[in-house]
C-alpha positions in Angstrom: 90.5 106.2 80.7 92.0 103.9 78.4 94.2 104.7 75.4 92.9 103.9 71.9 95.8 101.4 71.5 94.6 99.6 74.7 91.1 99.6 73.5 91.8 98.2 70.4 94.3 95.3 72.2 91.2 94.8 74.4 88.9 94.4 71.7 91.4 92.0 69.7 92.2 89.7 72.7 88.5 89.0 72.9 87.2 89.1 69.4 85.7 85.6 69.8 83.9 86.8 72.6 82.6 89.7 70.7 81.6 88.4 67.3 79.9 85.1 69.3 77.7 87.4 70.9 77.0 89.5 67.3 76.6 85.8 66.1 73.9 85.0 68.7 71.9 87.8 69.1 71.1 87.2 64.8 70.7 83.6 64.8 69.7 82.8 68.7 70.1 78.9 67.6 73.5 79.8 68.7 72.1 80.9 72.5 72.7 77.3 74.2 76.4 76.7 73.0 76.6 80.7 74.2 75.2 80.0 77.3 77.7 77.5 78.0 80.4 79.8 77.9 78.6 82.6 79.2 78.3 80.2 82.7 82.0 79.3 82.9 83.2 83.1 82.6 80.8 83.7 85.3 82.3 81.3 87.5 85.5 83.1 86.5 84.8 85.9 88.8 83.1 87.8 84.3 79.4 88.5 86.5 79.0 91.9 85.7 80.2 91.5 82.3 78.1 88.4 81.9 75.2 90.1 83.0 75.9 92.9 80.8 75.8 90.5 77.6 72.7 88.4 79.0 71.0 92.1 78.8 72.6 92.4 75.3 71.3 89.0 74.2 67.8 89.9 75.3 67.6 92.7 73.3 68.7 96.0 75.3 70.8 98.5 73.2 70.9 100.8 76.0 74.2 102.2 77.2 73.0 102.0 80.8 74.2 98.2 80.7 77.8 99.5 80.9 77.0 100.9 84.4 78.8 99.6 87.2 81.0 97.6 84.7 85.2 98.3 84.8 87.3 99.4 82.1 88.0 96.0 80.2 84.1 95.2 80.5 83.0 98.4 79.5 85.4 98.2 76.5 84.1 94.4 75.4 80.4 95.2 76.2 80.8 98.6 73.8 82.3 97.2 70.9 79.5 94.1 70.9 77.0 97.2 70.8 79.1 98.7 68.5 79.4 95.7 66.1 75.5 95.3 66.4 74.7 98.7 65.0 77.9 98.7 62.6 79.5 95.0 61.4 82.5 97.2 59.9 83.4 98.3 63.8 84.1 94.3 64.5 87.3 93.1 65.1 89.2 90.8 62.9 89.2 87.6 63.8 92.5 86.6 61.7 93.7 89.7 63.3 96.1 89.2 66.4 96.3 91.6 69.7 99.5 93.4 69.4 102.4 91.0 71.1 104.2 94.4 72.2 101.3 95.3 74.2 100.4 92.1 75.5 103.7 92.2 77.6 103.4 95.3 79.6 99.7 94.9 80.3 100.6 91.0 81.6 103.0 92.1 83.7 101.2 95.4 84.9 98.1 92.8 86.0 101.0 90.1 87.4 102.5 93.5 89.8 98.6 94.3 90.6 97.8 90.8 91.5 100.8 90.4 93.5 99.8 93.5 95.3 96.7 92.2 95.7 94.4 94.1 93.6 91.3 91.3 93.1 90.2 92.8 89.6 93.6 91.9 88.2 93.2 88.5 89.6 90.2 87.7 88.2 91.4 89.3 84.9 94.3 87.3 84.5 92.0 84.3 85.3 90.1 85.2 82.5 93.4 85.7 80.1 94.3 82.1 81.3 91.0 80.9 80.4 91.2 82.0 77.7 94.6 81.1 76.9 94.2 77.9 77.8 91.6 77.1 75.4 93.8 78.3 72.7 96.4 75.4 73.5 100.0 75.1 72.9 102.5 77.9 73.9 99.5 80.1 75.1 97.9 77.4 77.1 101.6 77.3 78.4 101.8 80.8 79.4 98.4 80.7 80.8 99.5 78.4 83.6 102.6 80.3 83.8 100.9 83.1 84.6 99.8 81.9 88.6 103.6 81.3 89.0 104.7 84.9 88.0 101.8 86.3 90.5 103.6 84.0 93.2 107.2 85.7 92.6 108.4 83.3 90.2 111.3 85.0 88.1 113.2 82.2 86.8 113.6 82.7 83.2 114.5 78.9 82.8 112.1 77.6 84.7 109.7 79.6 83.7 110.4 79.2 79.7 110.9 75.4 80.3 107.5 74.3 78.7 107.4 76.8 75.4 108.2 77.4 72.3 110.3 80.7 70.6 107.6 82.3 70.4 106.2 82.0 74.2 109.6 81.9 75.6 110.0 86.0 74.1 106.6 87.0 75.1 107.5 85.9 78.5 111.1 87.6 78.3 108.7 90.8 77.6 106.9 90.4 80.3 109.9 89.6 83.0 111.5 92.4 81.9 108.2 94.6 82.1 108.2 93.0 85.5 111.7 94.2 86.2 111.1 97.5 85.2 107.9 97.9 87.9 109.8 95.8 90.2 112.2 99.1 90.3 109.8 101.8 91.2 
């Protein structure tokens, strides 16, 4: 079970995600562009919580669609249900995920990817996706993020193609990495 903090952290790093499905399922002129991106997070190893939103976007409101889904899904697909039957429940979208929890679950999912753990590959995919589309320093750490799943601890090296602001998220996250590294 996640904490409330994680939830909400969850919700806030996909808030686009969220409110573009809110979006489409009231104005379904929006479904093609949708679509679009719906197909690339599929391809991203998202299927279950693609499928989960297709059901959404045809019109189920059941809670039955969060079957079979895991914890990050379940936590997306709940809140676009959520926002559906409540707009106040919607994130933000000027609001930013919380930068002292982005670092410990980064490096929590760069330790379970290294261990091999296929769901926190496919998250972090999706986190570089993501990131990535945002450009500059989070683009940046996007990419970074394969080389910290390889072993890569080079502060330097690692912090050679960011900003401030990325170069102390990614600090965070070595020392996160340190910390597991110790157990």
């Amino acid at each position: 079970m996640q904490t409330p903090d994680k939830q909400q952290q969850i919700i806030q790093t996909h808030a686009g995600l969220i409110l573009g499905v809110v979006q489409c399922v009231q104005n379904s002129e929006l479904r093609p562009q949708m679509e679009q991106a719906l197909a690339l997070s599929e391809q991203n190893g998202w299927d279950k919580l693609v499928a989960a939103i297709r059901k959404i976007l045809d019109g189920s409101r059941d809670e039955s669609i969060l079957n079979g889904l895991d914890d990050e899904d379940t936590v997306i697909a709940s809140a676009i249900l959520r926002g559906l039957q409540d707009p106040n429940t919607l994130p933000k979208p000027e609001d930013k995920p919380d930068a002292t929890l982005a670092a410990p679950m980064l490096a929590a999912l760069i330790n379970d990817a290294r261990r091999g753990d296929h769901n926190a590959v496919i998250m972090l995919g999706g986190m570089a996706e993501q990131m990535s589309m945002a450009g500059g320093d989070m683009a940046n750490i996007g990419a970074i993020l394969k080389d910290m799943i390889d072993g890569e601890r080079n502060v330097d090296k690692l912090c050679s193609k960011v900003g401030p602001q990325g170069e102390s998220l990614i600090v965070q996250i070595l020392t996160e990495l340190g910390k597991l590294d110790a157990h």
